[in-house]
C-alpha positions in Angstrom: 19.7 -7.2 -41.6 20.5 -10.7 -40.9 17.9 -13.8 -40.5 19.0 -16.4 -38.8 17.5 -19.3 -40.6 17.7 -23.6 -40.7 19.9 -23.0 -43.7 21.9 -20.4 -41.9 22.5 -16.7 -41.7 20.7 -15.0 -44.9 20.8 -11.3 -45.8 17.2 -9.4 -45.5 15.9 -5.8 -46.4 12.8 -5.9 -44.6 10.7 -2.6 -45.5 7.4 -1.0 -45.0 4.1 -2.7 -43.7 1.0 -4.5 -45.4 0.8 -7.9 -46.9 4.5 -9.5 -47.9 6.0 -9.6 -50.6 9.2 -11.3 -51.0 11.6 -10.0 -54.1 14.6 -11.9 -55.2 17.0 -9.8 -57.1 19.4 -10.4 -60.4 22.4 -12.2 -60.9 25.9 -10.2 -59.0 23.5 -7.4 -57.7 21.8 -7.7 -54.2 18.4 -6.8 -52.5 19.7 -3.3 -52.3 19.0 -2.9 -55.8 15.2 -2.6 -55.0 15.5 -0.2 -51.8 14.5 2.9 -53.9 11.6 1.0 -55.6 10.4 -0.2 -52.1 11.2 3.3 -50.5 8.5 4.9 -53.0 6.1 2.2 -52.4 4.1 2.5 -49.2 1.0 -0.3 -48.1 3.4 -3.9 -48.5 5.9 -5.1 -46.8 9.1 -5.7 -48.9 11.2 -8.5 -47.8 14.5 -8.7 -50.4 16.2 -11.8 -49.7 20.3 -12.0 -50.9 21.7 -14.8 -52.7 24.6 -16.9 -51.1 27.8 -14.5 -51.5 25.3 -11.4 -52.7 24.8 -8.6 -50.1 24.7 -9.7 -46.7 24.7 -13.4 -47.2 27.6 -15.2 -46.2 28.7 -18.1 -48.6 31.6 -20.7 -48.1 32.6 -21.3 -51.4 30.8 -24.1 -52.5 28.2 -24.7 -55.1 24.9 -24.3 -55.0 22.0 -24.1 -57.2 18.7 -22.2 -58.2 16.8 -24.6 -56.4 19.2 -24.0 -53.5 18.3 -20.1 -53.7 14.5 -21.2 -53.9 15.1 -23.7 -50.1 17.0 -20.1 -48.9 13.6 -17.8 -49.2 11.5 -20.7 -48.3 13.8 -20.6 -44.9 13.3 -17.0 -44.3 9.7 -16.9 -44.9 9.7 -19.8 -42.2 12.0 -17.4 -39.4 9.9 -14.4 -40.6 6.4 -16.6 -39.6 5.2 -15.4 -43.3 3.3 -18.6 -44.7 1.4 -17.1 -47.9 2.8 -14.4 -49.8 3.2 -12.1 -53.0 6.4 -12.8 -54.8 8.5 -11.0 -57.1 11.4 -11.7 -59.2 13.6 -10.1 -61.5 16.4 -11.8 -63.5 17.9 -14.8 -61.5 15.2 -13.8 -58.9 12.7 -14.9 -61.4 14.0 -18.0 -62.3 14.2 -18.4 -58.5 10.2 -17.5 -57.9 9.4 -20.0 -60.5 11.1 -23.1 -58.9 9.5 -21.9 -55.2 6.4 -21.0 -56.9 6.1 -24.3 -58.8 7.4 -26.1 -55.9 5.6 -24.5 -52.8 2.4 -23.4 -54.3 0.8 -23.1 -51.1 3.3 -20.4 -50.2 2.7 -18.0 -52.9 -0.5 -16.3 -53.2 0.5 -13.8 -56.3 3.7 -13.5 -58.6 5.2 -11.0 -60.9 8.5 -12.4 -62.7 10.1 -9.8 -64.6 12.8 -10.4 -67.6 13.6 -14.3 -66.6 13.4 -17.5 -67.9 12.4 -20.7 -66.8 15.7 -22.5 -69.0 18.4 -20.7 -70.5 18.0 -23.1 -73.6 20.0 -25.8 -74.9 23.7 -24.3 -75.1 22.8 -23.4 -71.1 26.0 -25.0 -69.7 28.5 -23.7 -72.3 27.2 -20.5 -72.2 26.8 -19.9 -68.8 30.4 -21.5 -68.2 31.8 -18.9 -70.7 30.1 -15.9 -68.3 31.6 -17.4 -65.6 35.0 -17.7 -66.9 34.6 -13.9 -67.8 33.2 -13.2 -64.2 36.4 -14.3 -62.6 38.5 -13.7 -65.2 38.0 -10.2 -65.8 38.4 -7.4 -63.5 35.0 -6.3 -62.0 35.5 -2.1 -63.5 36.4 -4.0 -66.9 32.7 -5.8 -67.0 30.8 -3.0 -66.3 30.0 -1.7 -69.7 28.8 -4.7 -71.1 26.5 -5.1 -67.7 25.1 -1.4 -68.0 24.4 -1.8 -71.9 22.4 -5.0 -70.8 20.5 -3.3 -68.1 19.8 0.1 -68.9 18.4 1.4 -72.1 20.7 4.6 -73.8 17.8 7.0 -72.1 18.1 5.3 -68.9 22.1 5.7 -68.9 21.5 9.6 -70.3 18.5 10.6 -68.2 19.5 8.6 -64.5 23.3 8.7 -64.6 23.0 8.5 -60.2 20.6 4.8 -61.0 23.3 3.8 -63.5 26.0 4.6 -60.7 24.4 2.8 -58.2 23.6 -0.4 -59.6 27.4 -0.3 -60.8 28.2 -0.4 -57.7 26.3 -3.3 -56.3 27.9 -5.3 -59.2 31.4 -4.2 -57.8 30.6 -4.8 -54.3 29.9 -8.3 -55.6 32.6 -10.8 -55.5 34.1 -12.7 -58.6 33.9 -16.1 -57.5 29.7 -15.7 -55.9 29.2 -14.4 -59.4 30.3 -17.2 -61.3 28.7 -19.7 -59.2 25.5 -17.8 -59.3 26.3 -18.4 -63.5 26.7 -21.7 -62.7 23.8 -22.4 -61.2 21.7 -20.9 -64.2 23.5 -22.5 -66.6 22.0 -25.8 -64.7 18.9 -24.8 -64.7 15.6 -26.7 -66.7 12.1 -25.6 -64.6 10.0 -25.4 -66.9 8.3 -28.8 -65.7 7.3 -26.6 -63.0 5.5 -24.0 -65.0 2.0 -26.1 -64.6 2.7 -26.2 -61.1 2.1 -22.5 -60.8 -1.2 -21.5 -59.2 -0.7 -18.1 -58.2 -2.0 -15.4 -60.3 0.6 -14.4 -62.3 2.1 -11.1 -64.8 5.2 -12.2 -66.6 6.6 -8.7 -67.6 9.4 -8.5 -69.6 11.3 -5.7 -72.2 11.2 -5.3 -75.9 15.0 -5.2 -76.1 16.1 -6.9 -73.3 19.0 -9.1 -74.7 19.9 -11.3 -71.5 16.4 -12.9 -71.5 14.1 -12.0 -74.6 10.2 -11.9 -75.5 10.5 -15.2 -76.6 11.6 -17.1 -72.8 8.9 -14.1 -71.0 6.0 -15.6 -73.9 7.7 -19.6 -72.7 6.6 -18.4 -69.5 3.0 -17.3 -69.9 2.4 -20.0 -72.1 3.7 -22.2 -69.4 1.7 -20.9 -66.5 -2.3 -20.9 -66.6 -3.8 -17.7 -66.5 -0.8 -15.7 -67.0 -0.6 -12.1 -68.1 2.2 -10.8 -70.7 3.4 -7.9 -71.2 6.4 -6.6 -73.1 7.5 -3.5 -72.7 8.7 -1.7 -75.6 12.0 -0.2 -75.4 13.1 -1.8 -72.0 16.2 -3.7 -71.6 17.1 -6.2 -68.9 16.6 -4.6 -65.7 13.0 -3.4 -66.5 12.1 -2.4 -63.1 14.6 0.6 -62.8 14.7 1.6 -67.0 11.0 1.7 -67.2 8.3 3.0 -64.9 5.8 1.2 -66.4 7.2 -2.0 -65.1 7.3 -1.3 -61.0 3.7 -0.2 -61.6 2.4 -2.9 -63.3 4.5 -4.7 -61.2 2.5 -3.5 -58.1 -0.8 -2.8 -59.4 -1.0 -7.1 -60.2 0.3 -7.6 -56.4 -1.9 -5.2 -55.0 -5.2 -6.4 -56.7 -4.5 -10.2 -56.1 -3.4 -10.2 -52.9 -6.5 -7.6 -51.9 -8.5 -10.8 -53.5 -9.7 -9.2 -56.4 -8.9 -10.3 -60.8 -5.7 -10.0 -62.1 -5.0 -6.2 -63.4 
């Protein structure tokens, strides 16, 4: 659905009932990409929110940044009437919780990020430039095995063929040019003066062989944020939430516990 917000028209899935939680997906896919997770998840309600030119939000062409992404949930959470919720990011989406979480603390009352970072590292701009060269340069078919070996581990692309499909298809469904912006917008990314900012209780999950962003930036990140929880998933690659099961239910297990008021799990 649409939400009409004071930033403009942004793209929502709004499922299920319970306390929020608001999930902010990777870089080229959309909110969709968590509708089977959220469809085998009952007690919370599961508001995906779509980054400019992703899924149902519009985008004129311009720029725009992470902390742009982080004013867009803010905004929604503001037409929803939601003022303290869990959050949940995977990819972009977590380097997008961690500038609303370190920004609006008072928002956010639990957080998983899952295979992020907080800064890309010093080559950032160049590198990110190059992927955004390729994402325009390329044609969208062409990119897809290098995506899929970043996502999915060889068991995951052997045992789910239908998942691999339809994440594919998301990424095709995504235009060139909303892709490389949204590289862009990484590549200018630094929060990690935001880490201490942090309050909400926190798991910072992350794959053993995810090669888009490593143990090392997930262990930046718990180091970073005070009473974090790490753990690394052996085997997983990049999108951890759909290769492993282990990650959704740790993933919801920490969200379930904090924001019932109880210790992290």
């Amino acid at each position: 659905m649409i939400v009409s917000t004071a930033r403009g028209d942004i793209g929502v899935l709004d499922h299920g009932a319970g306390p929020p939680v608001v999930l902010l997906h990777p870089l080229a896919l959309s909110a969709e990409v968590w509708r089977p997770l959220l469809e085998a998840t009952p007690g919370l309600r599961f508001v995906a929110i779509d980054a400019p030119g992703h899924g149902e939000t519009p985008w004129d062409g311009r720029p725009f940044t992470v902390q742009d992404m982080a004013a867009d949930a803010v905004a929604v959470l503001d037409a929803l009437g939601l003022d303290r919720v869990g959050l949940v990011g995977l990819s972009m989406g977590g380097s997008t919780a961690v500038v609303l979480a370190g920004g609006h603390p008072h928002l956010i009352a639990s957080q998983v990020l899952i295979d992020t970072t907080a800064c890309y590292g010093d080559n950032r701009l160049a590198e990110w430039e190059a992927r955004a060269s390729r994402a325009t340069g390329s044609a969208r078919a062409d990119q897809i095995p290098f995506q899929v070996d970043r996502w999915f581990s060889p068991a995951t692309v052997e045992r789910e063929p239908e998942t691999v499909r339809r994440v594919a298809d998301l990424f095709l469904r995504t235009g060139s040019e909303a892709h490389a912006a949204a590289c862009r917008a990484l590549g200018a990314l630094d929060a990690r003066e935001l880490l201490p900012a942090i309050t909400a209780p926190t798991a910072v999950l992350v794959g053993s062989e995810d090669y888009a962003t490593p143990p090392e930036m997930a262990a930046e990140l718990h180091a970073g944020i005070a009473g974090s929880r790490l753990r690394v998933l052996e085997g997983a690659r990049h999108l951890s939430v759909l290769d492993d099961p282990r990650s959704w239910r740790l993933a919801t297990d920490h969200l379930r516990t904090t924001l019932e008021g109880g210790a992290p799990a």
